[in-house]
N, C-alpha and C positions, 0 to 999 in steps of 0.2 A: 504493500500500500504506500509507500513511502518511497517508488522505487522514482530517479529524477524524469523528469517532463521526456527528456531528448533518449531515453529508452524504453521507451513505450510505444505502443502501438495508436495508430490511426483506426478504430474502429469504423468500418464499413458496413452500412446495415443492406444487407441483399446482395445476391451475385446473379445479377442480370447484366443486358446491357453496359448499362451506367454504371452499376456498384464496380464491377470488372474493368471497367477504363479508369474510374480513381483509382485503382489498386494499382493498376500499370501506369497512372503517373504519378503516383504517391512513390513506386518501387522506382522513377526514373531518375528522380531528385533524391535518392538515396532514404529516401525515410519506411515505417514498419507498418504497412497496413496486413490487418488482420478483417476479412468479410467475413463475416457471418450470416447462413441462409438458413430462411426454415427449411427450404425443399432439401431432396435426397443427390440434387442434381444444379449442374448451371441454368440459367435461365429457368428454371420452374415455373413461372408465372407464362413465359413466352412458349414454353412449353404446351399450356394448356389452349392457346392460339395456332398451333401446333400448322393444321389447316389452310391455315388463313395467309397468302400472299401480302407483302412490305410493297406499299407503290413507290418508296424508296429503294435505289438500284446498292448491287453489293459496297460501289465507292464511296455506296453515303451513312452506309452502318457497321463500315467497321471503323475503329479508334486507330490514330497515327501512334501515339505508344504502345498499342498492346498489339501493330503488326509488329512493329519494335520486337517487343518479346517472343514475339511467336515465329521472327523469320529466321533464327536458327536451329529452333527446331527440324526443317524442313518442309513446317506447315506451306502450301500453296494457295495463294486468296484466290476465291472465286471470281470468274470473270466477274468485271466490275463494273457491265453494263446491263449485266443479269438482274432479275429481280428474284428475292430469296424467300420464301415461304417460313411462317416464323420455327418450325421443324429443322429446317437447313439452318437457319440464323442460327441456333440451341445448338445444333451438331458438328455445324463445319465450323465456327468462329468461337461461339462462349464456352463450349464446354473443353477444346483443346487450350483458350485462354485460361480458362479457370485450374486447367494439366499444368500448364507452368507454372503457372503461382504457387502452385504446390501447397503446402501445408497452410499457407498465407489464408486457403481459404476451408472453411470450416460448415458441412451440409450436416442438418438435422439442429439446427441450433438459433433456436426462433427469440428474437429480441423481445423482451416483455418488460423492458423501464429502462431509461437512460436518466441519470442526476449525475448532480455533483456529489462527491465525496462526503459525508457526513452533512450535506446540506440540501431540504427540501427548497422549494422555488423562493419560498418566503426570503431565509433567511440570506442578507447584502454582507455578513462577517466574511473576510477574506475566501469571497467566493471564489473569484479567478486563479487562487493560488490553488485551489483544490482539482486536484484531477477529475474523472469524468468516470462515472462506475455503470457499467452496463450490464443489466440482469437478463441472464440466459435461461431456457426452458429446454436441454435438451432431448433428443426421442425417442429416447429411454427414457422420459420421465423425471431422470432428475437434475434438479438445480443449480447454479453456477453463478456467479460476477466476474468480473475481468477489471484493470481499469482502462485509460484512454489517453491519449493526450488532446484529441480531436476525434470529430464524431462528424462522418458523414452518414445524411439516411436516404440511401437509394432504394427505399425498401417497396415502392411504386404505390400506386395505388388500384391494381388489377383483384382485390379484394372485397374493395366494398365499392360496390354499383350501385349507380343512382338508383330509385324506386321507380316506380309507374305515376306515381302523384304528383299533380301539377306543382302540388307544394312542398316539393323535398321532402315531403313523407309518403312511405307506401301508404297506397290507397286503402279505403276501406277493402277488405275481403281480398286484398294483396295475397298477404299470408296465408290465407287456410285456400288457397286458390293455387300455390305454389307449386305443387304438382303439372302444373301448363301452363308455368311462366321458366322461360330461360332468360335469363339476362347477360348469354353469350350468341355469338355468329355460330349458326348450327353446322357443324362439318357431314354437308350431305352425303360423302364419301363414305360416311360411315354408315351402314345399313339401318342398323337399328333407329338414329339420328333420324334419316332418310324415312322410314318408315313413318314417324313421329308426325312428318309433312307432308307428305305427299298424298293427293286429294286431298286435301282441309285446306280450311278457310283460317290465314294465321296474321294475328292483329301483328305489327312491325311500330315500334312507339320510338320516335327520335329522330334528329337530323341531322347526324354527322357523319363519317366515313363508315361506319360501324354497319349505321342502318342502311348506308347506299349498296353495302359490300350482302346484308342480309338481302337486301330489294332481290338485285341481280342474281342470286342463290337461288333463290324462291323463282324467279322468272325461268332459270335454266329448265328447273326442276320441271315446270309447268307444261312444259314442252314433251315430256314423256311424262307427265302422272295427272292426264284429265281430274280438273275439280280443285286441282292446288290455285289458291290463292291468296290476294297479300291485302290486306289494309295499313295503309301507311300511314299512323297516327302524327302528326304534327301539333307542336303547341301555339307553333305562331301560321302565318298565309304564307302562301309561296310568292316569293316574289325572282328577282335578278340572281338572288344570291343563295337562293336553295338548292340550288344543285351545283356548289362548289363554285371552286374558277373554273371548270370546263377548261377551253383550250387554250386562256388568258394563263393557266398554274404551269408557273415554271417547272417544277413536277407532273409530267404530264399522265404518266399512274395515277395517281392522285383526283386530278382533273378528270380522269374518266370515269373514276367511281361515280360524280353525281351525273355523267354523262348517262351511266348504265340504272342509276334509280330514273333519272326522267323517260328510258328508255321500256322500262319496265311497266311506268304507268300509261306514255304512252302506246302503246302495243297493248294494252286491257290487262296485263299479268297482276296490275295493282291498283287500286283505287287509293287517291288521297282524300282525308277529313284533316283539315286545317281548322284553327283555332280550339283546338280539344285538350282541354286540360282535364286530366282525369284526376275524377274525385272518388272511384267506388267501382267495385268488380262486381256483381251479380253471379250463380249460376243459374243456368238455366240448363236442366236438364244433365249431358254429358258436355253441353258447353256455355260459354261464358260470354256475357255483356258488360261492356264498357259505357261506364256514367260518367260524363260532364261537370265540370260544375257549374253548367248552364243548364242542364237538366237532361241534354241531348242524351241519349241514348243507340249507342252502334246494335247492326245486327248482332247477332250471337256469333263467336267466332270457335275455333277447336283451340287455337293457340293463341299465346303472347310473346313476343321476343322482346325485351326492354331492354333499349342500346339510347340509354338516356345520359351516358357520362359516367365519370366514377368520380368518388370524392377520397381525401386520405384518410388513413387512420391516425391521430394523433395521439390517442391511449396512453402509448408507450413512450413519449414523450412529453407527455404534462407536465414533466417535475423540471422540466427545462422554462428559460424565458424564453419562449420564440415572438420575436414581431410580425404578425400574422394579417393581412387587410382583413376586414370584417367579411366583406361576402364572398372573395374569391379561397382565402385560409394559402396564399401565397404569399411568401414574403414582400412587405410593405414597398419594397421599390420594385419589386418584379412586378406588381399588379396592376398597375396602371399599364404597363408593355402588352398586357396579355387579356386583358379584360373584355369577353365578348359585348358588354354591352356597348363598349363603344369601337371596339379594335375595327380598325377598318382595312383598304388595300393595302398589300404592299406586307409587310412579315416584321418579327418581332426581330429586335436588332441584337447581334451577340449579347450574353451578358454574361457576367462571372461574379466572383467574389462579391465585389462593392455592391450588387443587387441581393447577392446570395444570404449578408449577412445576417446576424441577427443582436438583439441586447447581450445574450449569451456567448460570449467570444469564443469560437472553435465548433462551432455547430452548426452544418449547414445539411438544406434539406434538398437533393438533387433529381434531376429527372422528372420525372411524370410528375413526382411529389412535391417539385417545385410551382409547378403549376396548380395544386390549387387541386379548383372546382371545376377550369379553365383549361379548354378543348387545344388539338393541333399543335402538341409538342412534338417536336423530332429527334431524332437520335445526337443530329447532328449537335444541334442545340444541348443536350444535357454532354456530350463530350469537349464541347467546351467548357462549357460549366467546371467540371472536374478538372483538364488543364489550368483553369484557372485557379483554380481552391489548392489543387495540391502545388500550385507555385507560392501562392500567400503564406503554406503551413512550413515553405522551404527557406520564407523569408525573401523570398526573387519578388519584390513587390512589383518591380516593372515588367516581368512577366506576366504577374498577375492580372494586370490590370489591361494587357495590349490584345487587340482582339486579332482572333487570328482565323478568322471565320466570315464567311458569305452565304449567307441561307437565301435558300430559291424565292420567289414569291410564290401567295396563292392566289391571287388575282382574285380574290373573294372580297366584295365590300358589304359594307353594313353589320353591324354590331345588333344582338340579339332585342337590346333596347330599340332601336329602331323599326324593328319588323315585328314586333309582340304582339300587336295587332292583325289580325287578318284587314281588314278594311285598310290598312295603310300600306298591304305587300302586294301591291299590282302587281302581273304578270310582266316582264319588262323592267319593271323599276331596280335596276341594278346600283340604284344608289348614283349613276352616272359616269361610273368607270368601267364598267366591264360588261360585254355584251351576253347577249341569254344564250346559255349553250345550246347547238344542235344538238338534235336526235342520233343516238350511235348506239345499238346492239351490243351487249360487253357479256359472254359467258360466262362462267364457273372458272373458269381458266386464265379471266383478266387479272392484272396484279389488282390485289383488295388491301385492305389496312385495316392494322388492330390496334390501339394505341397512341397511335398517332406518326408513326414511324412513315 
């Protein structure tokens, strides 16, 4: 417990992605990161995406320092204008990166509290002098601390998925309904899955890469399994900016997702209800009605898929001070860069450290988890992030702070505030930068996106 600051470990929360690129630049500036993951495996969480195509190509998901590590292995990067399925991203990148790291990183070994040493949040007594104590659960069951010198948590938030409820709460009859609610991208591939969908009629709740990637699933499917169909629940009207940037996103993956949801309604595979905020599940029979909180009432549907967003979990970090924005739970200068209500065209601009920090000095929260509540992170984005963090904890403060990054745009404009309304999202109304996308056909076989990658 008393062992000094400069031999101690970097605590890493997750070995995804992002947790694995700070480990490889924490390990490039000479310092001790230790990840710790609950799964059995790299990437776990990307894992269960397994499925599901990156509309981000192989050059834009792997990390500059952890090819570093990996290129004496003999490892080989995949072509790098390929687009990588998040199975391949787990197989051919994370889990040989997480080989090298070797012991550095640590499976079955789930984060359940980070503090400071003999200090809950309350107490300002020579807090910063106190190291960083991190409570482990591991899967055997039993218990463990470690301490830290610094704490990243790249632990994501593919965990806890938004609800069906217009108001950030599951709806009524959510829960005892849950039997035929997923609130993942179904992998039709999979028979049983496939089964589950095919002929029925399957409500699709949200409107981001997730549900365009569900639309065009359910389209393909529709094509061999008469009677499959899709309701594509929207909380605001469609307007310019509902179906993505289309062919304006410098990722043009990306741009074809919302290409293939407007393809799917138009072609009849899916009907949109715009302005449905749901307040309440019904059954009826062996299937289910969706209530309004207008009173509106949908048909009866066999399914739900709710790709409504995810939020963090902060649990396990309560005993910490973090500077959080009230409605996005992203740190206080990151939020305003990322904020759908207002974020308009054009992409959120590198960030690092100085966005990343918090009142708690040495704790930062990366990745997905950076974002919040707050849609359309990228890979590329959280591996900055981490370059930058592990040069601040090496003391390279002018490393720190120098961006060394270009994110594509998404030619998406208008911020969720502005189209809340159905009545104010004409058809057309693209905000006045970006044109409404054509009509384009996109199979089972298009690059799709989970997370935001």
């Amino acid at each position: 417990m008393n062992a000094p600051t400069e031999a101690l470990p970097t605590v890493v929360i997750g070995a995804g992605p992002i947790g694995l690129a700070a480990a490889a630049h924490l390990a490039e500036h000479g310092l001790e990161p230790l990840v710790l993951e609950a799964g059995d495996s790299a990437g776990s969480a990307v894992r269960e995406w397994s499925h599901v195509r990156l509309f981000s190509t192989w050059a834009e998901v792997v990390d500059p320092a952890a090819e570093k590590l990996l290129a004496p292995t003999g490892w080989v990067k995949p072509d790098g204008d390929a687009y990588p399925t998040g199975g391949d991203w787990a197989d051919q990148y994370l889990q040989p990166l997480a080989d090298v790291l070797g012991d550095k990183v640590r499976f079955g070994a789930r984060v359940t509290g980070v503090s400071r040493l003999g200090r809950d949040r309350v107490v300002d007594a020579d807090r910063e002098q106190q190291h960083f104590t991190v409570h482990i659960l591991n899967a055997d069951g039993t218990e463990e601390r470690t301490t830290a010198r610094a704490v990243i948590d790249a632990s994501g938030t593919w965990s806890t998925p938004g609800p069906i409820g217009g108001d950030g709460l599951p709806a009524l009859g959510e829960r005892t309904a849950s039997d035929r609610i997923s609130y993942r991208v179904p992998d039709l591939k999979d028979l049983a899955v496939k089964a589950r969908y095919a002929g029925k009629r399957t409500a699709v709740v949200g409107s981001g890469a997730s549900a365009f990637t569900a639309l065009a699933y359910l389209a393909d499917l529709a094509k061999d399994a008469p009677g499959t169909h899709a309701v594509w629940i929207l909380r605001r009207g469609i307007g310019g900016s509902t179906f993505g940037g289309g062919e304006a996103d410098q990722l043009p993956a990306r741009g074809a997702l919302g290409l293939a949801a407007k393809a799917a309604v138009d072609n009849g595979h899916a009907d949109a209800v715009t302005g449905f905020r749901t307040t309440a599940i019904e059954k009826s029979g062996e299937q289910l009605v969706l209530i309004a909180e207008d009173g509106r009432r949908l048909d009866p549907v066999d399914e739900v898929i709710v790709l409504t967003g995810f939020r963090p979990d902060l649990s396990f970090v309560s005993e910490l001070r973090l500077g959080l924005d009230e409605r996005l739970q992203a740190p206080i200068d990151l939020a305003p860069l990322i904020d759908p209500n207002v974020h308009s065209c054009g992409t959120v601009y590198p960030h690092g450290v100085r966005e990343l920090s918090h009142p708690e000095k040495d704790v930062y929260l990366v990745g997905m988890k950076s974002y919040g509540r707050a849609p359309t992170f990228l890979a590329m984005t959280g591996y900055e992030q981490v370059r930058s963090i592990a040069a601040a904890l090496a003391g390279d403060q002018e490393a720190a702070e120098r961006v060394e990054l270009t994110l594509p745009e998404t030619g998406v404009c208008g911020g969720a505030g502005l189209f809340d309304e159905p009545e104010t999202a004409q058809a057309g109304d693209g905000g006045g930068c970006c044109a409404a996308p054509r009509t384009l056909q996109i199979g089972v076989g298009a690059p799709a996106a989970s997370g935001g990658c």
